[in-house]
KEVEXVEX-864573 format. One line per 10 residues: number of its first residue (from 1); their letters; for each residue x, y, z of C-alpha. Coordinates in nm, 2 decimals. Layout:
<sites>
NUM> A> X:Y:Z; ...;
</sites>
This chain:
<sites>
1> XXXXXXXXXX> 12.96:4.55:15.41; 12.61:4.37:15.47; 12.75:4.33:15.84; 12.83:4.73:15.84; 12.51:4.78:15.74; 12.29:4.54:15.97; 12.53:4.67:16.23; 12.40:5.02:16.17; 12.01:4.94:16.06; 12.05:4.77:16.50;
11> XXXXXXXXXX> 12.21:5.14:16.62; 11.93:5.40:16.43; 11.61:5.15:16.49; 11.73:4.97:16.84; 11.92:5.26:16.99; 11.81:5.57:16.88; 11.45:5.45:16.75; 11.41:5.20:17.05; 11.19:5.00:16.86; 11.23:4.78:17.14;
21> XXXXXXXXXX> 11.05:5.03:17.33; 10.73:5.07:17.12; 10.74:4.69:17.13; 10.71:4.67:17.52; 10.52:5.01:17.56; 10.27:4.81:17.34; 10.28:4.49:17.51; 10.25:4.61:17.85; 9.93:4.87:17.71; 9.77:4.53:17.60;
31> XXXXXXXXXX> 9.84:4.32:17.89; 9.62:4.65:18.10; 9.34:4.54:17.86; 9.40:4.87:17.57; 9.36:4.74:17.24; 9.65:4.91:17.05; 9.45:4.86:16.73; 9.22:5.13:16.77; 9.28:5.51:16.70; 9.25:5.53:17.10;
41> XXXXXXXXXX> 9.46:5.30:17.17; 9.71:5.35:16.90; 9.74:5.69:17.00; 9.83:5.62:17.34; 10.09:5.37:17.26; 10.26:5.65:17.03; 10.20:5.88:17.31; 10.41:5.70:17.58; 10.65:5.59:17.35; 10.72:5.86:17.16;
51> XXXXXXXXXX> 10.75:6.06:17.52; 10.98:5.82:17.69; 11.20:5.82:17.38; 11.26:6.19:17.30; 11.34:6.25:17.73; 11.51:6.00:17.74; 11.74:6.04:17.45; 11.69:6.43:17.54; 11.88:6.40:17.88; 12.20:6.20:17.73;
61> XXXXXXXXXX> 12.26:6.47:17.47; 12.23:6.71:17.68; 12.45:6.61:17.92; 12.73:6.55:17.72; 12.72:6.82:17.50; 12.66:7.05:17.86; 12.98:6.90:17.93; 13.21:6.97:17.64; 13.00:7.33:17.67; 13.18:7.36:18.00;
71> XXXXXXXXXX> 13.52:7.40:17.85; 13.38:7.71:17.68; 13.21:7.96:17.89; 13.06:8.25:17.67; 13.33:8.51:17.73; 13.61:8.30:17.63; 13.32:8.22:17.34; 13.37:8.58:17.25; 13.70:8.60:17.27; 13.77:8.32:17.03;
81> XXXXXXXXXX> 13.49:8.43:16.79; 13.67:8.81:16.76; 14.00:8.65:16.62; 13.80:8.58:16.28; 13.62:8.77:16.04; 13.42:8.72:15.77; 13.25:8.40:15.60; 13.48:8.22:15.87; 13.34:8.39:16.15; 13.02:8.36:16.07;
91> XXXXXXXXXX> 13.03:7.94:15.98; 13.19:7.96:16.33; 12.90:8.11:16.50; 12.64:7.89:16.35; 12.87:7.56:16.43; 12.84:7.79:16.78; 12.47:7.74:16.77; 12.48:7.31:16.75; 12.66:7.32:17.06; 12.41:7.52:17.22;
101> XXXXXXXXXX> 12.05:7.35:17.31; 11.87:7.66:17.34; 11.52:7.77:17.18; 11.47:8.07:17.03; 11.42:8.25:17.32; 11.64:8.18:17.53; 11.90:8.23:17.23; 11.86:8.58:17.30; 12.05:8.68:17.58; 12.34:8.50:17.41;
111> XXXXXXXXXX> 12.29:8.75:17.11; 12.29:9.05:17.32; 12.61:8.95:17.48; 12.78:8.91:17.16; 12.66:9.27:17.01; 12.80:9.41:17.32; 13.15:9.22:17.29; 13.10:9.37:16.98; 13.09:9.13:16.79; 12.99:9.14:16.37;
121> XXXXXXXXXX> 12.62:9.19:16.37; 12.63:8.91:16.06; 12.82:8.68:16.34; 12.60:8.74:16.59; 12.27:8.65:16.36; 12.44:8.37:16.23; 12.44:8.24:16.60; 12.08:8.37:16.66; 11.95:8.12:16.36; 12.14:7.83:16.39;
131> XXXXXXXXXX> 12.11:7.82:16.79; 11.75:7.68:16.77; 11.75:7.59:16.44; 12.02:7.29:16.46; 12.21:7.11:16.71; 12.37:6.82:16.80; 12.05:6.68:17.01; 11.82:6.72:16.68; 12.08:6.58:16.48; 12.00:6.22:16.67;
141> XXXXXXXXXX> 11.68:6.30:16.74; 11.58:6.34:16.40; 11.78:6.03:16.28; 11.59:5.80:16.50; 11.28:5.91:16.32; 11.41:5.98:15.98; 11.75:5.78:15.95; 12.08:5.94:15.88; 12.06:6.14:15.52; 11.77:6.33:15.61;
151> XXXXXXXXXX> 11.90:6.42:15.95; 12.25:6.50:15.80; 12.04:6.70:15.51; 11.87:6.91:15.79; 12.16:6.99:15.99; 12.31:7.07:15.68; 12.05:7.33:15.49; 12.00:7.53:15.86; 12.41:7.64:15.86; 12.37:7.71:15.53;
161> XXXXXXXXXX> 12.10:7.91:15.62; 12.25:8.07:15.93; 12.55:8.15:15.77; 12.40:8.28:15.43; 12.14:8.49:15.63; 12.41:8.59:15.91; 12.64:8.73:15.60; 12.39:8.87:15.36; 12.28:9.06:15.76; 12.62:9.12:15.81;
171> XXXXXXXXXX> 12.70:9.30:15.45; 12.35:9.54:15.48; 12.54:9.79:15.71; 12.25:9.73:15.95; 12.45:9.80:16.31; 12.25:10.13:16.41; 11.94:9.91:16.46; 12.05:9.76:16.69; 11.97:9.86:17.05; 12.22:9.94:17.32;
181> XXXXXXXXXX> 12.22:9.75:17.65; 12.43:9.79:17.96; 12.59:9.50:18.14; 12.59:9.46:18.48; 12.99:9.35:18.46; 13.18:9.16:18.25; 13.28:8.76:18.32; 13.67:8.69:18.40; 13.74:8.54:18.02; 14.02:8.35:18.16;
191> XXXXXXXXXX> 13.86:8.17:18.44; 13.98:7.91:18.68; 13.91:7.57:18.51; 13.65:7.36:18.61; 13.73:7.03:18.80; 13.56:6.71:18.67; 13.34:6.68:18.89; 13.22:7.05:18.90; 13.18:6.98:18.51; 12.96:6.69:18.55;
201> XXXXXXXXXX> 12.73:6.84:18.84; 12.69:7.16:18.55; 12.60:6.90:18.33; 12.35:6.73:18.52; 12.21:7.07:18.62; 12.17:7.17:18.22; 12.00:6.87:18.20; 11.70:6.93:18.46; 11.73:7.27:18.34; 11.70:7.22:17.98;
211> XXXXXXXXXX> 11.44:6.89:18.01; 11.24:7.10:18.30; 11.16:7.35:18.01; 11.13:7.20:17.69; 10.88:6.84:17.83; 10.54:7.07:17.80; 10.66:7.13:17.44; 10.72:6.77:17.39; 10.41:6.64:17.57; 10.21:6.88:17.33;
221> XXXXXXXXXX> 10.40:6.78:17.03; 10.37:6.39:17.10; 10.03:6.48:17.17; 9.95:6.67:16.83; 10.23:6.38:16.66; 9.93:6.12:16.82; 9.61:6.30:16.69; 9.74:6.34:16.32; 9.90:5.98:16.33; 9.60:5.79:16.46;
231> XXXXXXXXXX> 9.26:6.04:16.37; 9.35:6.31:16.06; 9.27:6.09:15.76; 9.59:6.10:15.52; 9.40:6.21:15.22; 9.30:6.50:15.40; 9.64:6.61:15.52; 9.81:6.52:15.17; 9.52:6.80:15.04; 9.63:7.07:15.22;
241> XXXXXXXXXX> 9.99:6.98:15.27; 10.02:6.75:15.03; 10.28:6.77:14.71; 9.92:6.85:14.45; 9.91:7.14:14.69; 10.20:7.43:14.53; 10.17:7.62:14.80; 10.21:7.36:15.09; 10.55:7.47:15.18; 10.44:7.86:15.20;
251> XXXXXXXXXX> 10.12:7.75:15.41; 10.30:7.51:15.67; 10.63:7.81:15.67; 10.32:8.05:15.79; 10.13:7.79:16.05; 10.44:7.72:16.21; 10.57:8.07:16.25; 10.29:8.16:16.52; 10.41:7.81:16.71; 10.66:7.83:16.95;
261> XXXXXXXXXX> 10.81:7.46:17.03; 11.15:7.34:17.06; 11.28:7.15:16.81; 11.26:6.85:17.02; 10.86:6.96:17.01; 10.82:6.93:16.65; 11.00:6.62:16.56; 10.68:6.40:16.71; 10.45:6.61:16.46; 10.69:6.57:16.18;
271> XXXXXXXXXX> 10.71:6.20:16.25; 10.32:6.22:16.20; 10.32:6.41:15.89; 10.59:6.19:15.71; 10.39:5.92:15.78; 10.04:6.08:15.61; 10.27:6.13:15.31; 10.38:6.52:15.36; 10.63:6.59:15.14; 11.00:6.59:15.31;
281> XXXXXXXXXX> 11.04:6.97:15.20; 10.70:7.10:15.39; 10.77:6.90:15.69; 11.15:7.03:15.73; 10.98:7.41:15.63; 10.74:7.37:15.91; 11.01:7.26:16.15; 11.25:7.54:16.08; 10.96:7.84:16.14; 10.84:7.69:16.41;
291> XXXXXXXXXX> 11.19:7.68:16.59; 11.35:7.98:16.42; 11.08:8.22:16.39; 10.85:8.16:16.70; 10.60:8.47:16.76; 10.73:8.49:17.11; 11.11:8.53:17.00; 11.04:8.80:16.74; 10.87:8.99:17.02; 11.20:8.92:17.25;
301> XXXXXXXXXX> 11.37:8.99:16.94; 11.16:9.32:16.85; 11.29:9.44:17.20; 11.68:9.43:17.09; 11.67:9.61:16.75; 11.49:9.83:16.61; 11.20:9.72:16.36; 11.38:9.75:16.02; 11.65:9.57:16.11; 11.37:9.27:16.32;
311> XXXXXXXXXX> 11.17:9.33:15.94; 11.49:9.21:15.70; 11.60:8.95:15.96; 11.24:8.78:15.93; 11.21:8.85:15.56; 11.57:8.68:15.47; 11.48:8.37:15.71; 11.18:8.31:15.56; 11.26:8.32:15.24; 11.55:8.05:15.34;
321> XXXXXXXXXX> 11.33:7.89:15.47; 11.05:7.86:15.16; 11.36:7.75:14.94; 11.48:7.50:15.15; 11.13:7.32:15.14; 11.10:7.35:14.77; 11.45:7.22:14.70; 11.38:6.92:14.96; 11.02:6.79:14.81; 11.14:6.83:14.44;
331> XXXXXX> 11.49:6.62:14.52; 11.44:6.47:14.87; 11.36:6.16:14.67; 11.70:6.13:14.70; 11.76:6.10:15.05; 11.48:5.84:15.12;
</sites>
């Protein structure tokens, strides 16, 4: 067992933290006369490291899950998703959505196809929150930073979320607020298969793709993970968001909301946060209405159905959301 469990403690703080990394990013700072001691030089040592680690470990996930993607193009998606019904199709649609590394955003058009394959609208918002909201990338992302039971917890709590919000969505009769689009055609469901190597030169395309538009996120996260980490006092930070504060959870559900990030964006400022004390339930709160209710996407959102429909889809979210972080900082203590 205690071989088991030094074997694993090597794997989350070697390989995905890469506390080797911070070791030599550090050593090599020094060595160009910084003094990593200082709040300057701290906060460029978790700047560089923090940067390297998230691309880096960014561009392997997404490669491999871009290839298993390739074995499932979205019409044959659609096609397999319109054999069930239900609380099964919807717990397929968010397990959909951790396949998928897509923000918010770019969620979308993924939404709109499935409303016009006619899909459930509960299926199709099911996908919509647990596209951004939880994937496979976060999933290791978040345990290099937070180990394994939180990063399990997370994963776990946003397809709860996706599917309770996608059925509760579904069960409201809600279809006639959603607005009709016209396709230019429709995709071949049963296309030719893909050759090996045509699915590794997609997946290596996904990857510049994918990396090309989330690394301003990340640079801004690391860079707002480096300011509170190395310059925000901790008392002051435990004040606002702190667990003496009852309302910390609302308050960081309503900052991050505005925010529009990937989720690979807000794991550097969570790292930050954790660090200054912030209870587990705030920091996952902020997280989640960061990636799953970004202004920008309820605008693209607001543009697909109609504002009722774009009102109860925000409303049930966020109160997921709220509950989630209440339940994590009164029994998160568990998971530490």
């Amino acid at each position: 067992m205690e071989s088991l469990r030094a074997a694993w403690d090597f794997f989350q703080n070697q390989v995905l933290g890469m506390h080797w990394l911070n070791t030599l990013v550090g050593r090599i700072l020094t060595s160009l006369g910084v003094d990593t001691g200082t709040r300057l030089g701290g906060s460029a040592q978790f700047f560089v490291y923090d940067t390297i680690k998230i691309l880096v470990l960014l561009s392997v996930l997404i490669y491999g899950i871009s290839y298993i993607q390739s074995f499932f193009p979205p019409e044959r998606t659609k096609k397999i998703l319109g054999r069930f019904h239900g609380l099964t199709a919807n717990t397929l649609s968010a397990l959909l959505g951790t396949v998928t590394p897509f923000c918010s955003c770019s969620s979308i058009p993924l939404f709109i196809g499935f409303t016009n394959a006619g899909l459930p609208l509960g299926v199709t918002f099911s996908f919509l929150i647990s596209s951004p909201l939880v994937d496979l990338g976060s999933l290791i992302l978040l345990m290099s930073v937070f180990g394994a039971k939180i990063a399990v917890a997370y994963v776990s709590v946003g397809l709860v979320l996706a599917v309770a919000g996608g059925t509760i969505l579904g069960r409201l009769g809600l279809e006639e607020y959603v607005q009709k689009f016209k396709t230019a055609g429709s995709v071949d469901i049963e296309s030719p298969d893909l050759t090996r190597e045509e699915r590794l030169q997609y997946s290596l395309e996904q990857v510049r793709e994918t990396v090309g538009r989330v690394y301003p996120y990340v640079l801004v996260g690391v860079g707002i993970g480096a300011l509170i980490h190395n310059w925000i006092p901790a008392g002051w930070i435990q004040t606002v968001l702190g667990a003496r504060n009852p309302f910390s959870v609302v308050l960081a559900t309503v900052i991050g909301v505005p925010m529009y990030a990937d989720i690979f964006g807000t794991i550097p400022v969570a790292e930050a946060l954790y660090a200054k004390g912030v209870g587990l339930g705030t920091i996952l709160s902020f997280m989640m209405a960061v990636t799953a209710l970004s202004l920008p996407s309820i605008v693209m959102l607001g543009k697909v159905v109609k504002p009722k429909l774009l009102g109860i889809f925000v409303g049930i979210v966020t109160f997921g959301i709220i509950v989630i972080g209440y339940l994590f900082n009164a029994f998160g203590f568990v998971l530490a």
